[in-house]
Structures are given as C-alpha cells and as structure tokens.
Backbone as CSV, one residue per row, in Angstrom:
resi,resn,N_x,N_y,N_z,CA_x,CA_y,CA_z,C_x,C_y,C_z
1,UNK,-19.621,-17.105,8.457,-19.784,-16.497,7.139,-20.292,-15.060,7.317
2,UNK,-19.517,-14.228,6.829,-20.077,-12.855,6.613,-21.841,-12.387,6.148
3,UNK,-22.098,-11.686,7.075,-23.657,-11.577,6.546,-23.739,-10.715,5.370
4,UNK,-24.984,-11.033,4.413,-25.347,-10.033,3.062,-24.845,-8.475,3.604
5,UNK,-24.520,-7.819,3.326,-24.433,-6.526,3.330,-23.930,-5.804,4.259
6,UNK,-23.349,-6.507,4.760,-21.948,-5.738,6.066,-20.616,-6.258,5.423
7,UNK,-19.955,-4.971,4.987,-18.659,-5.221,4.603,-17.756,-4.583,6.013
8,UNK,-16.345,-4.718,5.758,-15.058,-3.750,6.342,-15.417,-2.566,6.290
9,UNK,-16.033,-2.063,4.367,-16.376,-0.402,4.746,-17.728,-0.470,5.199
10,UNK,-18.803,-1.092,5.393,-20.001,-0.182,6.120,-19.913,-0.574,7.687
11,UNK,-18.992,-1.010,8.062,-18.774,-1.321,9.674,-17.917,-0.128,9.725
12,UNK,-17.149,0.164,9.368,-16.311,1.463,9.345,-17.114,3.130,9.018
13,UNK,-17.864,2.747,8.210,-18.657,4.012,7.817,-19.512,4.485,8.834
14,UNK,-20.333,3.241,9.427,-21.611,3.815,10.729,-20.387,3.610,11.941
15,UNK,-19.563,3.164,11.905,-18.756,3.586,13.057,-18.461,5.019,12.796
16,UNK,-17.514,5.812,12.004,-17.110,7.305,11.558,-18.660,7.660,11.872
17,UNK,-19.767,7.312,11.155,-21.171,8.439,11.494,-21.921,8.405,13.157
18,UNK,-20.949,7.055,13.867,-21.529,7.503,15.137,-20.444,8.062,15.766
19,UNK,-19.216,7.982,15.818,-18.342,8.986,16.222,-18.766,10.046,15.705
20,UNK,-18.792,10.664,14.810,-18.898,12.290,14.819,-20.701,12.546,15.248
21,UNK,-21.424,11.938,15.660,-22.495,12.299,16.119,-22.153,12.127,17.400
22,UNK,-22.031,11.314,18.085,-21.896,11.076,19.462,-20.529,11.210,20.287
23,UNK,-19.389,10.884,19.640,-18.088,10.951,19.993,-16.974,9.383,19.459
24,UNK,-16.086,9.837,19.771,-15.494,8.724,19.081,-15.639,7.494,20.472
25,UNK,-15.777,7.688,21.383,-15.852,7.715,22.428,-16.982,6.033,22.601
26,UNK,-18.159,6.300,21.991,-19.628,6.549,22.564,-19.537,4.889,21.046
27,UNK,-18.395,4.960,19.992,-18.875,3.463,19.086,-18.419,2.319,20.242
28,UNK,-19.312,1.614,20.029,-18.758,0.333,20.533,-19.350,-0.904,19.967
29,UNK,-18.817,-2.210,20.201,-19.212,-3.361,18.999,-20.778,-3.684,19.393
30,UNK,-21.243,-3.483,20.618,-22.624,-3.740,21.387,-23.201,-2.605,20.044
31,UNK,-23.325,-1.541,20.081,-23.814,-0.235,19.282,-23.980,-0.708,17.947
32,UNK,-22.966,-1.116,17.508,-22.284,-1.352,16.066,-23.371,-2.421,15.611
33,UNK,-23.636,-3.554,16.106,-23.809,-4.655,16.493,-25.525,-4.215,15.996
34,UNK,-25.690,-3.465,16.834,-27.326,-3.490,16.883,-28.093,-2.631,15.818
35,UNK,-27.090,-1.622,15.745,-27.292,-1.215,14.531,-27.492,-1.977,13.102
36,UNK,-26.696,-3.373,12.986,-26.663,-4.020,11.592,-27.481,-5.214,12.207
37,UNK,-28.125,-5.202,13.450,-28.824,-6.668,13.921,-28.491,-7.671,13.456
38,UNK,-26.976,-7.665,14.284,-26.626,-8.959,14.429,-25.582,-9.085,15.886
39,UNK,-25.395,-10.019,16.398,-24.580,-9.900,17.449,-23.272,-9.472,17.490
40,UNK,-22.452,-8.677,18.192,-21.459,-8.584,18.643,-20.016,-9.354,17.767
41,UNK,-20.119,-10.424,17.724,-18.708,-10.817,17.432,-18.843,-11.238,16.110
42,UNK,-20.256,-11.188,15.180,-20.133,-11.117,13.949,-19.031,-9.914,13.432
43,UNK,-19.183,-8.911,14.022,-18.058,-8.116,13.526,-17.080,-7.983,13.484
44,UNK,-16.673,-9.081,14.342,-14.974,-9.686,13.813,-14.595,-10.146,12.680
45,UNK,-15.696,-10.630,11.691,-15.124,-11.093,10.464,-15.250,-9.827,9.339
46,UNK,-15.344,-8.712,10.265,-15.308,-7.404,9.429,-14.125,-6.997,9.701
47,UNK,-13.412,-6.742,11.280,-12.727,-5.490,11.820,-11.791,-6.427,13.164
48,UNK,-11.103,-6.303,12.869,-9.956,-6.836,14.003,-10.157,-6.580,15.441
49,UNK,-11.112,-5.858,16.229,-11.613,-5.834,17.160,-11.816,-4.500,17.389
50,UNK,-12.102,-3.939,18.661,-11.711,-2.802,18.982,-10.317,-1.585,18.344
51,UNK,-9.516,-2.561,18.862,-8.251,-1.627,17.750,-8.141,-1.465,16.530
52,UNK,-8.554,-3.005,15.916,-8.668,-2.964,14.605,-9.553,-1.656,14.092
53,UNK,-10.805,-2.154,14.701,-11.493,-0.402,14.571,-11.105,0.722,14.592
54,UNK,-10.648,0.691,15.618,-10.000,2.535,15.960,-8.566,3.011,14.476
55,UNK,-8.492,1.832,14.661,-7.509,1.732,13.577,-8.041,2.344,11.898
56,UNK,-8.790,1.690,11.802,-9.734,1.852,10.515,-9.983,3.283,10.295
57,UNK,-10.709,3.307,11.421,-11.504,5.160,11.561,-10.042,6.167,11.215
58,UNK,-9.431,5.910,11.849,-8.345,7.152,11.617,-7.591,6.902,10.317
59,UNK,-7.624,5.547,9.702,-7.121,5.818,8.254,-7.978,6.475,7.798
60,UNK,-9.193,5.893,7.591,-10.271,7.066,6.997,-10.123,8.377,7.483
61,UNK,-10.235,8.584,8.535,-10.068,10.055,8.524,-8.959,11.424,8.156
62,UNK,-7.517,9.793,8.078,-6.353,10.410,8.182,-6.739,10.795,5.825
63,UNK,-6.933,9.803,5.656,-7.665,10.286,4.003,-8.472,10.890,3.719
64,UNK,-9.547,11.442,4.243,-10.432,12.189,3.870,-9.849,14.029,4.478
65,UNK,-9.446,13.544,5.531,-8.097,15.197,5.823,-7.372,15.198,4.573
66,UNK,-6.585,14.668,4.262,-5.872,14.636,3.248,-6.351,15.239,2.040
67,UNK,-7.023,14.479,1.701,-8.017,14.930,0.599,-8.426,16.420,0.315
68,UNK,-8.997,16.861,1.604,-9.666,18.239,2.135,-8.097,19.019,2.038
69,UNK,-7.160,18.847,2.403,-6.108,19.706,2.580,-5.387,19.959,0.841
70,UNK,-5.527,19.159,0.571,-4.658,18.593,-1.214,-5.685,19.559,-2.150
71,UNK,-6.993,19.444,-1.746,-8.384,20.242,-3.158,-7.773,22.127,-2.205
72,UNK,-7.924,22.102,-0.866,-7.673,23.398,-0.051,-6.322,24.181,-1.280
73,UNK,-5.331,23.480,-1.454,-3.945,23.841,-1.340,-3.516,23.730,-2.773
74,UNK,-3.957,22.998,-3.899,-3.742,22.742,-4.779,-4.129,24.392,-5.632
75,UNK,-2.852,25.017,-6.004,-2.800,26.438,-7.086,-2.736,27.141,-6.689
76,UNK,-2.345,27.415,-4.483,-2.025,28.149,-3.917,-0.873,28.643,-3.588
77,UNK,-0.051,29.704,-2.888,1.219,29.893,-2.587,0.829,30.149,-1.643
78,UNK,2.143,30.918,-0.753,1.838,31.880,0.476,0.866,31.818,1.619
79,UNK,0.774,32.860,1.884,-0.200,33.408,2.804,-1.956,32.563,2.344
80,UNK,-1.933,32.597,0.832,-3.229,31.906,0.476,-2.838,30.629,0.261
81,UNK,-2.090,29.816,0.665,-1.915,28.356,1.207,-1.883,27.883,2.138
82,UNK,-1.385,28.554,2.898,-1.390,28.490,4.737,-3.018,28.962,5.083
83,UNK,-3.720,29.626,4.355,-4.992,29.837,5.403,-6.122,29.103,4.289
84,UNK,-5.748,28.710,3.092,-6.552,27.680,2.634,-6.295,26.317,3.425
85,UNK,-5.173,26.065,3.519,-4.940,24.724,4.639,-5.779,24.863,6.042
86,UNK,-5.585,25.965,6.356,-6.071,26.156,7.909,-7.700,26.015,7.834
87,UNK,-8.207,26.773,6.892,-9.990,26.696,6.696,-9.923,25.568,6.651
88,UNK,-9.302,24.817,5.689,-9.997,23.373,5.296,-9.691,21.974,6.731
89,UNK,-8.820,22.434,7.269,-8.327,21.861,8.504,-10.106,21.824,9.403
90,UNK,-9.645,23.276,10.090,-11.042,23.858,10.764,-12.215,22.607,10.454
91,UNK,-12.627,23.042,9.202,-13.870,22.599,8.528,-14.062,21.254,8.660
92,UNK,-12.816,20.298,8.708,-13.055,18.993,8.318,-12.885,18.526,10.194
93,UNK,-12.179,19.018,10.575,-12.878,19.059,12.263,-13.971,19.321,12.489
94,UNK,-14.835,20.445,11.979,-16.263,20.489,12.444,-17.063,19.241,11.754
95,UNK,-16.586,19.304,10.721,-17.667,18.239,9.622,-17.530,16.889,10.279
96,UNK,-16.072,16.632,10.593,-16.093,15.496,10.911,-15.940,14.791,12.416
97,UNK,-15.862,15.301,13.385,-15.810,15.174,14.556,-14.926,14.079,15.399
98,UNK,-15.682,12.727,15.230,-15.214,11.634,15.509,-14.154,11.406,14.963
99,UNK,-14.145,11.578,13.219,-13.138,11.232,12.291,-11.507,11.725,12.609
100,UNK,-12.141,12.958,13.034,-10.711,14.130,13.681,-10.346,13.402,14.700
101,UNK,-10.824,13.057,15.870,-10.228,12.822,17.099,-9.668,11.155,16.186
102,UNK,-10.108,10.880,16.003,-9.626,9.523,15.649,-8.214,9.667,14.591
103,UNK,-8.297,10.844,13.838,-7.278,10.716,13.268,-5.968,10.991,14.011
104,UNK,-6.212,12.309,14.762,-5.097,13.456,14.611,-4.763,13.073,15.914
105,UNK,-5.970,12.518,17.007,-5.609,12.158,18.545,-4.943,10.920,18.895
106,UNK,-5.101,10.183,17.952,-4.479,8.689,18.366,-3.474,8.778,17.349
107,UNK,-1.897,8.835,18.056,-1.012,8.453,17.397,-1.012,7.058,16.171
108,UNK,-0.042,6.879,15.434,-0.150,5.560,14.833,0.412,4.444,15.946
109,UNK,0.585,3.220,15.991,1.160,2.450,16.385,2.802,2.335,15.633
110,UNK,3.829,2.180,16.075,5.342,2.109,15.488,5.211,1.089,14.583
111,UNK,5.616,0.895,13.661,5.412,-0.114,12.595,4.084,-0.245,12.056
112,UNK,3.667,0.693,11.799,2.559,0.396,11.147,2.849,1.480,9.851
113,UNK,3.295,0.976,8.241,3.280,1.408,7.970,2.470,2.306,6.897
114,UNK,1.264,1.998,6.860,-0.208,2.376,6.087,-0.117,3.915,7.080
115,UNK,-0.135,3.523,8.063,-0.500,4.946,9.160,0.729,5.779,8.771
116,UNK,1.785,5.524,9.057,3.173,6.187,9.090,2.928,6.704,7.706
117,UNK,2.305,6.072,5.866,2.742,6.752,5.416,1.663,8.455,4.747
118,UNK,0.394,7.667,5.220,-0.518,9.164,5.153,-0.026,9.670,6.050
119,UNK,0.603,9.931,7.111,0.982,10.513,8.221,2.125,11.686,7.259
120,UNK,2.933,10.875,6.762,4.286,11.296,6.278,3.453,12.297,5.063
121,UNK,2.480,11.641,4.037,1.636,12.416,3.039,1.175,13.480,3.811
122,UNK,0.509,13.718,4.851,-0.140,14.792,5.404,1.324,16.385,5.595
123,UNK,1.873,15.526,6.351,3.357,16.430,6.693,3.978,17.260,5.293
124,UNK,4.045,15.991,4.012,4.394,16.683,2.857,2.857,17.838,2.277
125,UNK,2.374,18.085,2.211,1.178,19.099,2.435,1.345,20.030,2.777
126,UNK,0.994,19.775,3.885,2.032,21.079,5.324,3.042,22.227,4.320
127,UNK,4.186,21.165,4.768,5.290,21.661,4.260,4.773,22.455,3.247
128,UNK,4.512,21.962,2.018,4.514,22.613,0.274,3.529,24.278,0.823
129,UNK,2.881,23.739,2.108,1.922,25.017,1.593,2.549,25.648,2.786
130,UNK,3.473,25.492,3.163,4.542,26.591,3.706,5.617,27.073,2.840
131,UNK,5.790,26.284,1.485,7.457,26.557,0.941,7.834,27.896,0.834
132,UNK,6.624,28.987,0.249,6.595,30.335,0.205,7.937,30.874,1.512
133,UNK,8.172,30.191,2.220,8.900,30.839,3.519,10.061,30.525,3.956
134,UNK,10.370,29.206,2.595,11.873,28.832,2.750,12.378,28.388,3.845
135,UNK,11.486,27.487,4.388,12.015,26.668,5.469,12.898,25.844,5.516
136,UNK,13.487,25.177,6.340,14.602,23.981,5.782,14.411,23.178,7.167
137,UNK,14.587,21.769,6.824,14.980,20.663,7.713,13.911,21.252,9.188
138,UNK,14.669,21.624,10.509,14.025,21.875,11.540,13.113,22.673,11.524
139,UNK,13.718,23.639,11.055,12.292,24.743,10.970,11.444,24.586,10.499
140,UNK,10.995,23.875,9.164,9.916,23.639,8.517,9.155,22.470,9.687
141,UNK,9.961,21.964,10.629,9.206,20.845,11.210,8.231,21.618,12.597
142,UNK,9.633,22.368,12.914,9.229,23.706,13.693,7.937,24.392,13.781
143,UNK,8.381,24.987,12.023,6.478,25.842,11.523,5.454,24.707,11.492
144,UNK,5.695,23.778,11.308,4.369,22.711,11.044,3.918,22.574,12.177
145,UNK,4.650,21.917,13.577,4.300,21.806,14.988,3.701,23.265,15.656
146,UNK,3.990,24.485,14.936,3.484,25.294,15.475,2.098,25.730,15.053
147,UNK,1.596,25.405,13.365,0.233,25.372,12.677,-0.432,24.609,13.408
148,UNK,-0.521,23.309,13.582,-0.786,22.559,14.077,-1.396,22.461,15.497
149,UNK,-0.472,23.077,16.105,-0.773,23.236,17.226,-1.985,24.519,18.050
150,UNK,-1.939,25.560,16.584,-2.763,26.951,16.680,-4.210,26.079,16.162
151,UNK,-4.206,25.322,14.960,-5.176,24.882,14.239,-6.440,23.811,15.516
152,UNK,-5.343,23.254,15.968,-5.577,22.154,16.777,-6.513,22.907,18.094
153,UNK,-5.911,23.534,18.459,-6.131,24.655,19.526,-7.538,25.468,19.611
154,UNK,-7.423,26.017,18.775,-8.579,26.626,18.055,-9.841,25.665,17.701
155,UNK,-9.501,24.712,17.155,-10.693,24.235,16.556,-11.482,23.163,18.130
156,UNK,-10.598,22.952,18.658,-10.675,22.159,20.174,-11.727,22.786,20.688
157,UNK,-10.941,24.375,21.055,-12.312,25.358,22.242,-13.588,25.235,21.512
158,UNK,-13.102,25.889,19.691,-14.411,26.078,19.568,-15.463,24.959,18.835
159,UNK,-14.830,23.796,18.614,-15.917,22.445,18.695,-16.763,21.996,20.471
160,UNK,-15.966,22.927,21.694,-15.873,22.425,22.977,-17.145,23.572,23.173
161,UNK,-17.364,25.020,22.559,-18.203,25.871,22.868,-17.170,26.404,23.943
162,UNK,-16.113,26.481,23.873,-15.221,27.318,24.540,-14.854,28.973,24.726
163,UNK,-15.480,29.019,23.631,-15.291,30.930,22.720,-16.786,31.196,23.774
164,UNK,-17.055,31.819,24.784,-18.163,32.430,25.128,-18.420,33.795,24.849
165,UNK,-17.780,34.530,24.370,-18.116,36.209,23.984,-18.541,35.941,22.200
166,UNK,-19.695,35.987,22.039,-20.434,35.934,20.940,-20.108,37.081,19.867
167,UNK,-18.632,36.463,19.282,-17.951,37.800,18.516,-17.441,37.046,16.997
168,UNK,-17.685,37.663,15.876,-17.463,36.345,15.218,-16.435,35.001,14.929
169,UNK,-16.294,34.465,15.016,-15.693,33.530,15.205,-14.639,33.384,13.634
170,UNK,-15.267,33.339,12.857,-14.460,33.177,11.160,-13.423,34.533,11.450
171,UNK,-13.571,35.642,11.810,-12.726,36.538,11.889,-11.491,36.383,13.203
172,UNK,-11.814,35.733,13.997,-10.664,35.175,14.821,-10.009,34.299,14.022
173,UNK,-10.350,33.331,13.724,-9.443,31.939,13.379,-8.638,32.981,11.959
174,UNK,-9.439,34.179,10.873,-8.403,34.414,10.051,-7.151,35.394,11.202
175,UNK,-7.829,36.234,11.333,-6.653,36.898,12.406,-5.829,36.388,13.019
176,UNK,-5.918,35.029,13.759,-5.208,34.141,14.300,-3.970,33.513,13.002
177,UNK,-4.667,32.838,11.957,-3.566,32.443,11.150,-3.354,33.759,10.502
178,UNK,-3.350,34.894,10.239,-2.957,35.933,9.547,-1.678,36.268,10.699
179,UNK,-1.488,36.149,11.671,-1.219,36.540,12.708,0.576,35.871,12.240
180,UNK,-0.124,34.058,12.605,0.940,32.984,12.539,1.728,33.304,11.244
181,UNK,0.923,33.475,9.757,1.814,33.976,8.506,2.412,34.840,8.491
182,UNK,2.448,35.976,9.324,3.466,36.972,9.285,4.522,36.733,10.359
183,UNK,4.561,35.706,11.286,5.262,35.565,12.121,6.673,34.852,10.927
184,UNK,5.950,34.033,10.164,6.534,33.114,9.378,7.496,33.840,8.520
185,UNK,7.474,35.090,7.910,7.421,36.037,6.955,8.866,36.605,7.259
C-alpha cells in the first residue's frame, strides 16, 4: 500500500530538485528512499523503476521547457522570437539543471508516444519562432538543428564554468544568436 504522502508527483519532484542540485546523475532510489524514510522498493508503487524515473523527469522537464519557450515566444516575430526562445532556453538550463540533461540528453525511447509528442510540440515552437525566414521542409529542420545546437553549446561550457575570460557573458550568448539570425536572414 502506498504510504500517506508520497505520490508519482512528489517522487518525481525531489527527484527533478536533486538532479538539478546535484546532477541528474547523483538521484538514486537508495537517496530517494531516504529522503521520504522509507525503503527502497516502496518506490515502485510510485515509479516504474529506474527508467520509469528517468522517464518521468524528462517529461517534466520536456513541459516545463515547453512552457518557458511558448510564455518566451508568444507575440513575437523575427529576430525577437529567435532570441526570446534562445534566453528562455539558456535560463531554463541554468534554472533547471538536472531537468535539462534529463530532458534534452536522453533521447525518447521509439514508441513512446507521450515523449515523441512534446518532442514533436517543442519542434513546432522552434519552427513558428523561425517562420519570419520562410523556411520549408529541410531547412527549417536544418535551422532548428543548427539553434539547437549553438543554444546547447553555449549553455553546456557555460553551466561547465567553461567561459574563463571574465567578459560578460549575456553579451556573448546575444551576439552569438544575433550572429545565427542574420545568418538566417
């Protein structure tokens, strides 16, 4: 029987708050476990195991990106859609740590289609806050793999403390996507 006050979401929630404190790395059901004092495999009648977990975390995270990108992008065009997407990207990597790697690093599993379709929601995002540039079919998949990949990039070193020349940092990442929008242009 499920204990008083451990649901699916608060096994999921202090999992997301010890991933982004410690790493996504660093939850485990021993951790999890001791945290809600109770043993270990009580939390199977929360979370499908390990995967089930990992699983969990990145829907959440793959929704709460979402979210952050949709409030970012919503009454924007252009150039001020592409770098409202990109801040809010950035941001929800720093804010969220664990949540990010869990989302954006672990592919979905093939048939899974809950994952596949925020996946597919995230992509339609993208896209809209590229339309300004009249992309079509490849290319728009093109420009997305290439945001993505600058966003990704960027936010990697400098969550890693990678940037060592103490120069500001908010003025790179705009220069950087100011850079990518005119490439687009």
């Amino acid at each position: 029987m499920p204990r008083a006050g451990i649901s699916r979401a608060t096994v999921v929630a202090a999992a997301a708050a010890m991933a982004d404190t410690d790493g996504l790395e660093s939850v485990t059901f021993a951790r999890l476990a001791a945290q809600f004092g109770v043993r270990p495999p009580s939390l199977y009648n929360h979370v499908a195991g390990a995967e089930g977990l990992r699983r969990e975390l990145a829907l959440l995270g793959l929704r709460e990106l979402i979210a952050d990108l949709t409030r970012a992008t919503i009454g924007r065009a252009g150039a001020a859609a592409v770098l409202a997407l990109a801040e809010a990207y950035r941001t929800f990597a720093r804010r969220r740590p664990g949540l990010y790697d869990a989302a954006l690093l672990h592919p979905p599993q093939a048939g899974d289609t809950e994952m596949e379709a925020l996946s597919a929601q995230m992509l339609e995002i993208v896209v809209a806050a590229l339309a300004a540039y009249d992309l079509r079919g490849d290319d728009a998949i093109h420009a997305v793999r290439g945001l993505r990949s600058l966003l990704h990039g960027f936010v990697t070193l400098e969550t890693g403390d990678g940037f060592g020349i103490p120069l500001d940092l908010d003025e790179s990442f705009r220069r950087l996507v100011a850079t990518y929008v005119a490439g687009l242009g």
